[in-house]
N, CA, C and O atoms as a CHARMM CRD file, in Angstrom:
* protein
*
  264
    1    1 UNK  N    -13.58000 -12.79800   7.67200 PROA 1      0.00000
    2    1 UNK  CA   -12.72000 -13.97300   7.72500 PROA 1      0.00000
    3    1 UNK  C    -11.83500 -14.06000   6.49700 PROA 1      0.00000
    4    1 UNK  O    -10.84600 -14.78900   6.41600 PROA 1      0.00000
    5    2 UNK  N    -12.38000 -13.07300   5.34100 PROA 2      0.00000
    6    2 UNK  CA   -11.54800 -13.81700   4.18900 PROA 2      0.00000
    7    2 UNK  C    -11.68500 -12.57800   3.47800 PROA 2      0.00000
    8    2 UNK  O    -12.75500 -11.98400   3.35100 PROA 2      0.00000
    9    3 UNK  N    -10.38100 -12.13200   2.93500 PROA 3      0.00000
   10    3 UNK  CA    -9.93900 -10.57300   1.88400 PROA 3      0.00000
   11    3 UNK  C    -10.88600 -10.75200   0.51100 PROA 3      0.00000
   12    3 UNK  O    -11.09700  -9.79700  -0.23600 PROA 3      0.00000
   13    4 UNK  N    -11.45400 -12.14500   0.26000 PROA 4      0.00000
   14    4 UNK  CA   -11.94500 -12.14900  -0.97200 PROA 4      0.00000
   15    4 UNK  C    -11.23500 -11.72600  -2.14700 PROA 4      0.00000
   16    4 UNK  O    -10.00600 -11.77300  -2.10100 PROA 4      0.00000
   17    5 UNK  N    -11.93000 -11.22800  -3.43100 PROA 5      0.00000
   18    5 UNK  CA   -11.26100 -10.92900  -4.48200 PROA 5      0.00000
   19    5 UNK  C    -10.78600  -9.54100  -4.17000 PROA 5      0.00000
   20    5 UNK  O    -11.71100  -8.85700  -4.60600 PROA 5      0.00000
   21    6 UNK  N    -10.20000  -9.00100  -3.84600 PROA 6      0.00000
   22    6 UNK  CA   -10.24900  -7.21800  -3.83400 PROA 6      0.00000
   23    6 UNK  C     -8.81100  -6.94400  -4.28400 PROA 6      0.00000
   24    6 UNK  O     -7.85400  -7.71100  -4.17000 PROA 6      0.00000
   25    7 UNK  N     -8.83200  -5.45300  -4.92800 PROA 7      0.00000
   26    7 UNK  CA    -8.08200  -4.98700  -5.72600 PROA 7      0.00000
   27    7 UNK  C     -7.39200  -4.29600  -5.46900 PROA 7      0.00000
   28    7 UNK  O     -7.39400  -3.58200  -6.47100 PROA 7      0.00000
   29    8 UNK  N     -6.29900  -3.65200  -4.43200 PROA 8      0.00000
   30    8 UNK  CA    -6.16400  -2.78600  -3.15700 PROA 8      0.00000
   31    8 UNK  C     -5.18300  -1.95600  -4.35500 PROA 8      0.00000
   32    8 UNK  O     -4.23100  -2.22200  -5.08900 PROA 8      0.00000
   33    9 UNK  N     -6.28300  -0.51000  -3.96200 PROA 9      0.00000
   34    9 UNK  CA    -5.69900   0.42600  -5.39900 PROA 9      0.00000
   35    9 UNK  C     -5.11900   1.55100  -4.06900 PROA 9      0.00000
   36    9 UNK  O     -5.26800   1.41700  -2.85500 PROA 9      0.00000
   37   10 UNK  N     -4.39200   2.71800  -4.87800 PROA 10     0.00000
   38   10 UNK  CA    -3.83100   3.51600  -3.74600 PROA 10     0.00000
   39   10 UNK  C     -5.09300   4.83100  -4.37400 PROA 10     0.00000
   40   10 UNK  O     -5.51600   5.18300  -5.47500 PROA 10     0.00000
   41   11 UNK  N     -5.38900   5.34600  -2.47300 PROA 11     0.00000
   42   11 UNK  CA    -6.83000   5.84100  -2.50600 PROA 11     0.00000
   43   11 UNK  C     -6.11000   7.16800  -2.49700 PROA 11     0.00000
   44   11 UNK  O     -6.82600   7.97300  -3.09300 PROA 11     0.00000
   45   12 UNK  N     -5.10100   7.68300  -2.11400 PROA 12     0.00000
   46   12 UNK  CA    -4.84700   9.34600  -2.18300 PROA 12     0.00000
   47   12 UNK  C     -3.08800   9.26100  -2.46600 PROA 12     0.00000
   48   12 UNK  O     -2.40400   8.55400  -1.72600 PROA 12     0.00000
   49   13 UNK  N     -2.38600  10.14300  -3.73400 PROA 13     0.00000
   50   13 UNK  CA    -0.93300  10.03900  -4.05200 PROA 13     0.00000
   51   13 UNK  C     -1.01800  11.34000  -3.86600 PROA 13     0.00000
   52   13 UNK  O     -1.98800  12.07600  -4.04500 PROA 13     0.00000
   53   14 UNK  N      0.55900  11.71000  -3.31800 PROA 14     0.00000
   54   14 UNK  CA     0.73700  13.16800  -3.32900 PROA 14     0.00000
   55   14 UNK  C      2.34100  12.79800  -3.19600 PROA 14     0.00000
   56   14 UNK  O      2.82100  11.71300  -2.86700 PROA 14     0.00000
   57   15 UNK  N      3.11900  14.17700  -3.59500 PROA 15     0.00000
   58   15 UNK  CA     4.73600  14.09300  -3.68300 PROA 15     0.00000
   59   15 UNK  C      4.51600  15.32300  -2.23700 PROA 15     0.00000
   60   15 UNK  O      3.72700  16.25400  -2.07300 PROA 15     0.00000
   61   16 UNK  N      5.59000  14.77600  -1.42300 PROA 16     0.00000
   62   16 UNK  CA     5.97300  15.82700  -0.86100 PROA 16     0.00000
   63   16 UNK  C      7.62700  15.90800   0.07500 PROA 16     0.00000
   64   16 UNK  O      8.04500  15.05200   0.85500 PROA 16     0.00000
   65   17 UNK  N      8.04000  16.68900  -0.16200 PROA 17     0.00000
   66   17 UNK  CA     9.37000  17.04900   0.27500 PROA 17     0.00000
   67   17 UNK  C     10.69500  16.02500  -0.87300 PROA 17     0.00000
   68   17 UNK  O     11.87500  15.80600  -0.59900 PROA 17     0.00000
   69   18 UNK  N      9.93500  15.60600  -2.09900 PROA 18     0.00000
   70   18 UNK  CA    10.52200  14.61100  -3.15100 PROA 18     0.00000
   71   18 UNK  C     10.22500  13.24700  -2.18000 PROA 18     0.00000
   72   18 UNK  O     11.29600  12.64000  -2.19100 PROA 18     0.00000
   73   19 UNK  N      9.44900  12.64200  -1.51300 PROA 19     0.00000
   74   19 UNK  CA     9.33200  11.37800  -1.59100 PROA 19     0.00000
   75   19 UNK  C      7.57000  11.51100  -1.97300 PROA 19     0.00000
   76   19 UNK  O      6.84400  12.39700  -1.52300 PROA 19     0.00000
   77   20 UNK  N      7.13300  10.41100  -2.89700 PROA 20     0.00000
   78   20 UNK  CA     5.68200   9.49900  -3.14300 PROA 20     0.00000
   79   20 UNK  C      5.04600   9.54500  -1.85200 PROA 20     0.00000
   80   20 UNK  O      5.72400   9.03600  -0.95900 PROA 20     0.00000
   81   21 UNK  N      4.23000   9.88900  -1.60100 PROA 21     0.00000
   82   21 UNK  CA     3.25300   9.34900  -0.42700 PROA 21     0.00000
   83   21 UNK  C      1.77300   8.66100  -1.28700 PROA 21     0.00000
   84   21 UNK  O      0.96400   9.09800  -2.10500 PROA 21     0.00000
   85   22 UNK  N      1.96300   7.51500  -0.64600 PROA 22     0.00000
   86   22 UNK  CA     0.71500   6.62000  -1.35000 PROA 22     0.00000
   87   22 UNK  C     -0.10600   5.94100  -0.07800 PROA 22     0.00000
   88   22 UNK  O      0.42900   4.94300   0.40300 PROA 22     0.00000
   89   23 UNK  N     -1.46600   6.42400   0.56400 PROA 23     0.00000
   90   23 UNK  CA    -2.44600   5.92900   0.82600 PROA 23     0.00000
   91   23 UNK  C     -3.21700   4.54800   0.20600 PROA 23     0.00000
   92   23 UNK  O     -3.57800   4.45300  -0.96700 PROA 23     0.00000
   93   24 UNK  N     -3.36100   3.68900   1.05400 PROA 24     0.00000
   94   24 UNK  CA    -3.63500   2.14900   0.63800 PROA 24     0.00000
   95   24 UNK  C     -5.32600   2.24600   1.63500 PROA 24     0.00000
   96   24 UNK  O     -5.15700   2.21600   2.85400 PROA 24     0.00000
   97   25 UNK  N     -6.46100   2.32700   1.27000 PROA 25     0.00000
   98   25 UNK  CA    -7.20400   1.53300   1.88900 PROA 25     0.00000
   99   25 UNK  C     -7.86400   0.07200   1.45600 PROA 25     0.00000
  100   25 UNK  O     -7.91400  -0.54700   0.39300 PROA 25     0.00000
  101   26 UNK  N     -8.32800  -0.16700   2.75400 PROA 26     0.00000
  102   26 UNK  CA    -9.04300  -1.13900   2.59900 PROA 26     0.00000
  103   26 UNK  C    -10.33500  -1.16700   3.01800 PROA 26     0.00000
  104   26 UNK  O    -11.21700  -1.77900   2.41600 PROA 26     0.00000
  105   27 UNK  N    -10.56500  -0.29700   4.40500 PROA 27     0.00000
  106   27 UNK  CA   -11.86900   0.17900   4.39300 PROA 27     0.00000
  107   27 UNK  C    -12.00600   1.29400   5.37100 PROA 27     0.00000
  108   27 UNK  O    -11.33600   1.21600   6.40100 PROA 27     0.00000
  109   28 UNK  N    -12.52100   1.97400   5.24800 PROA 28     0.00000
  110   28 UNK  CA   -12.71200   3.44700   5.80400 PROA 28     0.00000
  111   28 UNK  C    -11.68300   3.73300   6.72500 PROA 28     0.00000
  112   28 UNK  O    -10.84600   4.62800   6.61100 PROA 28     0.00000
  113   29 UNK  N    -11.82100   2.72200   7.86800 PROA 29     0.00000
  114   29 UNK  CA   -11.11800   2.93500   9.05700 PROA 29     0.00000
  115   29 UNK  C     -9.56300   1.80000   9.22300 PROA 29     0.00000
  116   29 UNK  O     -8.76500   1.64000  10.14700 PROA 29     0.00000
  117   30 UNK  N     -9.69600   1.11300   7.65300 PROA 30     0.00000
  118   30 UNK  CA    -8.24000   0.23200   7.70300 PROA 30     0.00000
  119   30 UNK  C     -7.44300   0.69900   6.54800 PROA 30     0.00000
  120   30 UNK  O     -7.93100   0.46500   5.44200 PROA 30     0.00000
  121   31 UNK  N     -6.29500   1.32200   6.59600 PROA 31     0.00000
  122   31 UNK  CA    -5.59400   2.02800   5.84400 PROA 31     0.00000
  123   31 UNK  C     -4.11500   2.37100   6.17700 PROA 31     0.00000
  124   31 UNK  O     -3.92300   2.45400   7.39000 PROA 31     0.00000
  125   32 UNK  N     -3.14500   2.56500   5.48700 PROA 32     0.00000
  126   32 UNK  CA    -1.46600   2.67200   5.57200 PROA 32     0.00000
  127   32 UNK  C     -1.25300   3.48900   4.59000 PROA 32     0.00000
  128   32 UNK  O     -1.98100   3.47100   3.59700 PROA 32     0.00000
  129   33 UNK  N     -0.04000   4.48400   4.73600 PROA 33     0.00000
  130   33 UNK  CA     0.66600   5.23200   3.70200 PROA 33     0.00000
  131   33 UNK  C      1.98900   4.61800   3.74100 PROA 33     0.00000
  132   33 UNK  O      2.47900   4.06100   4.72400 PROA 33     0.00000
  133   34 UNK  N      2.49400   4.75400   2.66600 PROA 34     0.00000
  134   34 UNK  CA     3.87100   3.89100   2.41200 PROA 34     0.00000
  135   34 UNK  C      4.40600   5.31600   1.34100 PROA 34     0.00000
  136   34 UNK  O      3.68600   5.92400   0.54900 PROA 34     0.00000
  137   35 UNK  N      5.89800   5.57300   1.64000 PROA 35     0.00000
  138   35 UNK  CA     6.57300   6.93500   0.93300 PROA 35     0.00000
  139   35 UNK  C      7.28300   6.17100   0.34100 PROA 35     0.00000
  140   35 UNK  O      7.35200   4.99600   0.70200 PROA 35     0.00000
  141   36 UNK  N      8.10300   6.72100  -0.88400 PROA 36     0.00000
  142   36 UNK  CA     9.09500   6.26800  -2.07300 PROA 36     0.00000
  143   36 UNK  C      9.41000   7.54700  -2.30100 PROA 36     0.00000
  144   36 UNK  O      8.78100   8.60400  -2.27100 PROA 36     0.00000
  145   37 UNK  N     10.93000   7.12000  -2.62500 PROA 37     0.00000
  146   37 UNK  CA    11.46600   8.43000  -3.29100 PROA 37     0.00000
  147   37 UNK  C     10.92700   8.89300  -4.57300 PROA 37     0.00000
  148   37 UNK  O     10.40000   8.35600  -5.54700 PROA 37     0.00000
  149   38 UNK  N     11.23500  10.02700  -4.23900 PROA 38     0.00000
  150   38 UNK  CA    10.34000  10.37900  -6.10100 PROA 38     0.00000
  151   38 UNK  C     11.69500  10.05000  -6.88700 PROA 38     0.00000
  152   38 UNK  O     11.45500  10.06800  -8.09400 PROA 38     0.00000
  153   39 UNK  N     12.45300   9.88500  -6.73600 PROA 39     0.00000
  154   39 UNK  CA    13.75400  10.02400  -7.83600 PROA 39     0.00000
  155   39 UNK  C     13.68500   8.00400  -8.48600 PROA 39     0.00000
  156   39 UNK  O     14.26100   7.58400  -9.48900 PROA 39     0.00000
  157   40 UNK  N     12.90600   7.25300  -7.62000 PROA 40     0.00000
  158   40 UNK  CA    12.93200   6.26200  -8.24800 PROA 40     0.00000
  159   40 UNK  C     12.44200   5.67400 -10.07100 PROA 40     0.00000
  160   40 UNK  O     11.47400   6.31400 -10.48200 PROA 40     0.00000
  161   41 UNK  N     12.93900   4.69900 -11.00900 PROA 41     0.00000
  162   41 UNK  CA    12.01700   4.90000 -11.91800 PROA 41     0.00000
  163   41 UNK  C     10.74100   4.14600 -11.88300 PROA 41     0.00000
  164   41 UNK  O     10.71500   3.51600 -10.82600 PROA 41     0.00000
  165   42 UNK  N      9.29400   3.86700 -12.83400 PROA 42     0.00000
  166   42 UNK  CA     8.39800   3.86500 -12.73200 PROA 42     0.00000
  167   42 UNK  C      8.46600   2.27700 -12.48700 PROA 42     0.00000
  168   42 UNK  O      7.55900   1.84500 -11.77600 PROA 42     0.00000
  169   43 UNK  N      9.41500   1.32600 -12.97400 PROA 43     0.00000
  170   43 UNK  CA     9.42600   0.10200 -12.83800 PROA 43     0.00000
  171   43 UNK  C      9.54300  -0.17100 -11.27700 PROA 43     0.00000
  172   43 UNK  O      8.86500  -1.04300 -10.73300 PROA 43     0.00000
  173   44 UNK  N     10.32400   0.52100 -10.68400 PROA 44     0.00000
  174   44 UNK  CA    11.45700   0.16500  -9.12600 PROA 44     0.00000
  175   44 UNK  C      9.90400   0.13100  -8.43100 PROA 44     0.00000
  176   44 UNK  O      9.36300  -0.84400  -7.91000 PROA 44     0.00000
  177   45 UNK  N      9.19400   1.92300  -8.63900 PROA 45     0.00000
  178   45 UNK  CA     8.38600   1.94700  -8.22900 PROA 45     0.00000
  179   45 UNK  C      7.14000   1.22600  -7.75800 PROA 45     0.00000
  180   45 UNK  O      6.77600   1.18000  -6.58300 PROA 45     0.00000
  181   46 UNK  N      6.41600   0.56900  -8.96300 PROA 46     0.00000
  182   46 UNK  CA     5.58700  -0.34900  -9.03000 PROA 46     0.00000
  183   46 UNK  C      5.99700  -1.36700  -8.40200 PROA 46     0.00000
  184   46 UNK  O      5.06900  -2.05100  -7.97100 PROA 46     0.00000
  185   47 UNK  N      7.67500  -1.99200  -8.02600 PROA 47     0.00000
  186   47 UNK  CA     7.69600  -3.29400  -7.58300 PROA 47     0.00000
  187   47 UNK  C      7.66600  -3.09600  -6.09700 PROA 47     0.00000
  188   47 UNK  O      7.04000  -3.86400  -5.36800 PROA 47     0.00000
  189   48 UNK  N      8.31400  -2.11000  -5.66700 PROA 48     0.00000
  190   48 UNK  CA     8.49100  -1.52500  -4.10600 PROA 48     0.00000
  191   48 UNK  C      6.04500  -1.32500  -3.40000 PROA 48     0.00000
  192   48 UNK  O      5.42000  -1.41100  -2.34300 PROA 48     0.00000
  193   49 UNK  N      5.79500  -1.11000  -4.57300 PROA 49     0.00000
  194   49 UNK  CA     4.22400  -1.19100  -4.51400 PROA 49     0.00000
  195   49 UNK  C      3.83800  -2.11000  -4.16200 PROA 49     0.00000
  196   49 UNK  O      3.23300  -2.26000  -3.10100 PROA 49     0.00000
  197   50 UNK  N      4.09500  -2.96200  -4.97500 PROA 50     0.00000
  198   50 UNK  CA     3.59700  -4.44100  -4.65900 PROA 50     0.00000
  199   50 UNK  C      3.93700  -5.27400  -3.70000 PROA 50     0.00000
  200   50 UNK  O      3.34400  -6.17200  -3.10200 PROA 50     0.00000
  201   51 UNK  N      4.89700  -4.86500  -3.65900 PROA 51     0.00000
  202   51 UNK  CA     5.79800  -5.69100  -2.31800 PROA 51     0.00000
  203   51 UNK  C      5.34300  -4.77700  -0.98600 PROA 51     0.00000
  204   51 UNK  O      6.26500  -4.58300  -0.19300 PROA 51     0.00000
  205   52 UNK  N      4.66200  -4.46800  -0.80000 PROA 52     0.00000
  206   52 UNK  CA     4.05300  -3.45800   0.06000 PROA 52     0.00000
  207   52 UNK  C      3.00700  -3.54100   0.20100 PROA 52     0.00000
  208   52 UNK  O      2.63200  -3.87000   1.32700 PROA 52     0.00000
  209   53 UNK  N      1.97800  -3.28700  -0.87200 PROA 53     0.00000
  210   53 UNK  CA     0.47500  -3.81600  -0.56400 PROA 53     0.00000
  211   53 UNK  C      0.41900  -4.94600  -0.16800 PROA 53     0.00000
  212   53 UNK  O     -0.21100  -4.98000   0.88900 PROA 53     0.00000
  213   54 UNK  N      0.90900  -6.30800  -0.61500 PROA 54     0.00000
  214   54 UNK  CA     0.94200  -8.16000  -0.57200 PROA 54     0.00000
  215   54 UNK  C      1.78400  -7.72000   1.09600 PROA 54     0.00000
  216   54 UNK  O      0.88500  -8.00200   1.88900 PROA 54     0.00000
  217   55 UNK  N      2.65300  -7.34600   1.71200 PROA 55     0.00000
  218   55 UNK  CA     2.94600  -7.68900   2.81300 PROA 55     0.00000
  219   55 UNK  C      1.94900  -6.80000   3.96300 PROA 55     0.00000
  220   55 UNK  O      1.85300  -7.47100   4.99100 PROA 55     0.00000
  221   56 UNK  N      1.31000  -5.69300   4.04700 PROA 56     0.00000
  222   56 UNK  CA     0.27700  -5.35000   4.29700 PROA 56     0.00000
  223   56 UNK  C     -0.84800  -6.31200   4.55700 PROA 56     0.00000
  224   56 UNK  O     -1.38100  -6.50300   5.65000 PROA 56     0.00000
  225   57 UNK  N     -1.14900  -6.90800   3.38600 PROA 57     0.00000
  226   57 UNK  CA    -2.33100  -7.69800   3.38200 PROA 57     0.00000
  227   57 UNK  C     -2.17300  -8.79400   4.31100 PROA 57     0.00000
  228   57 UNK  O     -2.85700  -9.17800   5.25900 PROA 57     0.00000
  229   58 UNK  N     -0.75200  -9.32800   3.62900 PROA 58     0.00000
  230   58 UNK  CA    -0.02500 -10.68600   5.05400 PROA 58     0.00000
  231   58 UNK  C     -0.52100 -10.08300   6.57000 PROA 58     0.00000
  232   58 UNK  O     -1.36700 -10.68400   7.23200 PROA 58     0.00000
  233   59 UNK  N      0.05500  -8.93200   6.99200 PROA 59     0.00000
  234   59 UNK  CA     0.10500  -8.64100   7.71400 PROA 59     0.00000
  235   59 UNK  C     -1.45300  -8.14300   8.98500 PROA 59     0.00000
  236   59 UNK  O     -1.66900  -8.08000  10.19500 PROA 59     0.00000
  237   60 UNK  N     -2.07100  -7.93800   7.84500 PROA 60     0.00000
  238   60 UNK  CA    -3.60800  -8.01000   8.40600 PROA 60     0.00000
  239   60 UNK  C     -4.51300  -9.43000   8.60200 PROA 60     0.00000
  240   60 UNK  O     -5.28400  -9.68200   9.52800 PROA 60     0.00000
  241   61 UNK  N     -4.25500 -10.07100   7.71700 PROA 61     0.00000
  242   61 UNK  CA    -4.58400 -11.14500   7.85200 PROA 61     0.00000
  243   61 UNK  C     -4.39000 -11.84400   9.05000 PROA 61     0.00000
  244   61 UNK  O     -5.23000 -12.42400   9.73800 PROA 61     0.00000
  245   62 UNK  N     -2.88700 -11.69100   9.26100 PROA 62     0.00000
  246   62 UNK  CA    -1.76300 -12.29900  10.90600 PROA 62     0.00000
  247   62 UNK  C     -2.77500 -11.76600  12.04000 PROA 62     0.00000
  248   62 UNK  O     -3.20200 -12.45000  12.97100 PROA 62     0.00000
  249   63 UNK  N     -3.14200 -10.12600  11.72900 PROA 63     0.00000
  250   63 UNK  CA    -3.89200  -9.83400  12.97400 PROA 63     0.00000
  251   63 UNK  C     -5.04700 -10.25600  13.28800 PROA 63     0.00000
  252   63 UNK  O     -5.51300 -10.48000  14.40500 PROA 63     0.00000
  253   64 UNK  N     -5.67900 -10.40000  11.88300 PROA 64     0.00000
  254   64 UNK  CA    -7.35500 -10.60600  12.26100 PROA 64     0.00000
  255   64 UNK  C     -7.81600 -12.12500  12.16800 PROA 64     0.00000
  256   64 UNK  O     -8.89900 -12.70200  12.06700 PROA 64     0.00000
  257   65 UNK  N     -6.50100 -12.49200  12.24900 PROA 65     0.00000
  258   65 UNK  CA    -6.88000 -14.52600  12.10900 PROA 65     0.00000
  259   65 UNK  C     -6.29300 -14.83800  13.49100 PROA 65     0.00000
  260   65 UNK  O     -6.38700 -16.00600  13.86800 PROA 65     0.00000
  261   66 UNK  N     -5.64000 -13.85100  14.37500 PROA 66     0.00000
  262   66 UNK  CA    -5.07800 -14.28500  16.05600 PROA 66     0.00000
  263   66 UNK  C     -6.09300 -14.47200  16.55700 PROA 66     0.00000
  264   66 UNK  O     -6.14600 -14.80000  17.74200 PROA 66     0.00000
């Protein structure tokens, strides 16, 4: 019913073809990859992160509270 405190870290990074591929779980079988260009800098990066994990989370929440 409720995400609790949790810390949603990225579980596998790899570069490939020059974009970020970043793996997000949450639990074994609930998980998303989200790509970024690699040419971005480390700031852009981190915010395009965040704004990604937090709408993710929105977005699970939407499903598992229908």
């Amino acid at each position: 019913k409720e995400f609790g405190n949790i810390s949603l870290e990225a579980e596998e990074t790899k570069i490939k073809n020059g974009f970020i591929i970043i793996r997000y779980e949450l639990r074994e079988d609930t998980w998303i990859d989200y790509s970024y260009s690699s040419d971005l800098d480390n700031r852009t990066l981190n915010l395009f992160m965040q704004q990604d994990r937090i709408k993710w989370l929105k977005d699970l929440a939407q499903k598992y509270s229908a």
